[in-house]
Backbone as CSV, one residue per row, in Angstrom:
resi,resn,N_x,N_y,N_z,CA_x,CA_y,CA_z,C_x,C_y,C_z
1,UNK,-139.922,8.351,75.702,-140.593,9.418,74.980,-139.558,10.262,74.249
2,UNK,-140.041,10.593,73.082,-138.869,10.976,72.172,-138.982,12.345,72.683
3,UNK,-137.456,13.121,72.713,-137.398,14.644,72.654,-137.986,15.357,71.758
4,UNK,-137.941,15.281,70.549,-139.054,15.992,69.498,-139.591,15.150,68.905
5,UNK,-140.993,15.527,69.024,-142.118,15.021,68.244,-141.988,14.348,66.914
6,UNK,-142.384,13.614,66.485,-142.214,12.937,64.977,-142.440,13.942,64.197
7,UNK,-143.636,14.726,64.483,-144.196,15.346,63.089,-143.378,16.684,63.055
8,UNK,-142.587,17.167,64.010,-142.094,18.411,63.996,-140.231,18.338,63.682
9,UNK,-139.594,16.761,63.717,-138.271,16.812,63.658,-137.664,17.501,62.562
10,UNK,-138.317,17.063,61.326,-137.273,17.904,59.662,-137.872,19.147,60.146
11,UNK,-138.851,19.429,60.637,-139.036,21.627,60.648,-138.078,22.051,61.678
12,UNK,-137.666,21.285,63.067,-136.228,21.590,63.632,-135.067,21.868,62.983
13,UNK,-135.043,21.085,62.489,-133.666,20.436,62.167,-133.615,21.513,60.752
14,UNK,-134.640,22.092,59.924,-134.297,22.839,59.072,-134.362,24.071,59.533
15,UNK,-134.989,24.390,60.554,-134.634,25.462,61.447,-133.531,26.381,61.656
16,UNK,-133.070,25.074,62.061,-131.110,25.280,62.702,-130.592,25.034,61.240
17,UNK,-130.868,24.804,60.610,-129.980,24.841,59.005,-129.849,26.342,58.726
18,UNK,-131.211,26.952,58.488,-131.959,28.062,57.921,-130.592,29.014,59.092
19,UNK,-130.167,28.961,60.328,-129.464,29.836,61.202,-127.590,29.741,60.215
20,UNK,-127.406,28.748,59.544,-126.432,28.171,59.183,-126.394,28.769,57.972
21,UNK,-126.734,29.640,57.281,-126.800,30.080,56.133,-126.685,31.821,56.486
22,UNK,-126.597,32.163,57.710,-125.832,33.577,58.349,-124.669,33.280,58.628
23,UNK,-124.209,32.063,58.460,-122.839,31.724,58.799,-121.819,31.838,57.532
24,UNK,-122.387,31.804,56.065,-121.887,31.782,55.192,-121.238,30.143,54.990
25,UNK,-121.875,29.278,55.492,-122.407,27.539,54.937,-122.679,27.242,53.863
26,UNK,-122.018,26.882,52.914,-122.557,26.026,51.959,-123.236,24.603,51.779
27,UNK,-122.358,23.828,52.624,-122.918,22.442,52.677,-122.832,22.062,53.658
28,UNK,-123.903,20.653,54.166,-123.850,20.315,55.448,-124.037,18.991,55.086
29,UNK,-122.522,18.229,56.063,-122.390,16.770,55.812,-123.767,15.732,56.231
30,UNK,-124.418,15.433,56.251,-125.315,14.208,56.934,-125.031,12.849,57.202
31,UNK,-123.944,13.159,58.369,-122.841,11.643,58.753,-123.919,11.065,59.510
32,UNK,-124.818,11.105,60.302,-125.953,10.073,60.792,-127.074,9.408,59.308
33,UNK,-127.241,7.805,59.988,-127.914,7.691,58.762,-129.147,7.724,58.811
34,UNK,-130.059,8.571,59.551,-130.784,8.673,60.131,-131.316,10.173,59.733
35,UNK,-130.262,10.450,59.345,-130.330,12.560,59.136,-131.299,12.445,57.707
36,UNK,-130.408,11.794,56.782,-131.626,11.904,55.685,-132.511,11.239,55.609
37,UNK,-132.913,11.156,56.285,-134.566,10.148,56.182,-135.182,11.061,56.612
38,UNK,-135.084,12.247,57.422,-135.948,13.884,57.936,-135.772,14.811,56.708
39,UNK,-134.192,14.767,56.253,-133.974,15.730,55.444,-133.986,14.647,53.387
40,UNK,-134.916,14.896,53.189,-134.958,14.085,51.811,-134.612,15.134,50.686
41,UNK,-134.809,16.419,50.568,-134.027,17.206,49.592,-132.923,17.355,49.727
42,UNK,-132.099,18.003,48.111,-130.651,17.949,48.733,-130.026,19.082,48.712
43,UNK,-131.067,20.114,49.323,-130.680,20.852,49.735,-131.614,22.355,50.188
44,UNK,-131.024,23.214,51.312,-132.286,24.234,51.953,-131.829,25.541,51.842
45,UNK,-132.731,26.249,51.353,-131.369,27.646,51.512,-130.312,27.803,50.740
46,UNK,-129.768,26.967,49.822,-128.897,27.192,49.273,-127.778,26.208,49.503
47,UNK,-128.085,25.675,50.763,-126.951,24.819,51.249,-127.240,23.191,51.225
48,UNK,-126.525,22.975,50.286,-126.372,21.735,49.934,-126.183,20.559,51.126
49,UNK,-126.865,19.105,51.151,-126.824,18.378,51.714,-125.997,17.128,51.451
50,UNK,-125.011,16.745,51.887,-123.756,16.058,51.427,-124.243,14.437,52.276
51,UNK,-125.084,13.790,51.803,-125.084,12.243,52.441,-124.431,11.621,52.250
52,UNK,-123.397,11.239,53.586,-122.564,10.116,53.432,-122.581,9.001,53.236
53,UNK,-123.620,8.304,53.410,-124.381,7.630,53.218,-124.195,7.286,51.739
54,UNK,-125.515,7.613,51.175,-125.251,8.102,49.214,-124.374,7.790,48.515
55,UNK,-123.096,8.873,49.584,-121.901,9.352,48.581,-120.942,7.957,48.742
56,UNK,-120.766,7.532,50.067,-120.069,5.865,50.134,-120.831,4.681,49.351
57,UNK,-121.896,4.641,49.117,-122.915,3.317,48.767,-122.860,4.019,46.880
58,UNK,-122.463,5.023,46.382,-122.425,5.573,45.057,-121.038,4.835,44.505
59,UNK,-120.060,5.358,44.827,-118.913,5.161,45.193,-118.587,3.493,45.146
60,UNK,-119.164,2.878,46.461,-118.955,1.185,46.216,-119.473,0.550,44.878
61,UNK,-120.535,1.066,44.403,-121.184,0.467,42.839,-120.453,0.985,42.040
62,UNK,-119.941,1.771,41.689,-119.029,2.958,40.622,-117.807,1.449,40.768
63,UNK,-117.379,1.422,41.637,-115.970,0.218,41.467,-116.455,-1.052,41.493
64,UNK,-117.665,-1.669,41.832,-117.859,-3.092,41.853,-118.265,-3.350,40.290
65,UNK,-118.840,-1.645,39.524,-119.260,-2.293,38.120,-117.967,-1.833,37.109
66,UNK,-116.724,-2.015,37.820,-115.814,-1.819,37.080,-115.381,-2.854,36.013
């Protein structure tokens, strides 16, 4: 049984973002690849969402269509 509910995980998880923006946060890495599939904008509050994901698989096409 999962710890949080399906339908309630991205309202967690932007929750604790929304606390991260009293921190004076700009961006928050999303090293699980799993993170953006809850979080699909790219960004909450102001604070930008950095998928590593994205940014490596952007990156590999940028040099393979060299």
């Amino acid at each position: 049984m999962p710890l949080i509910k399906p339908r309630t995980r991205g309202k967690e998880i932007l929750r604790y973002i929304g606390r991260l923006d009293r921190e004076n946060v700009e961006a928050l890495i999303l090293g699980g690849t799993e993170i953006p599939l809850l979080l699909r904008a790219e960004e909450h509050n102001g604070i930008h969402f950095l998928d590593t994901t994205r940014i490596h698989v952007d990156r590999l096409i940028e040099e393979m269509l060299k």
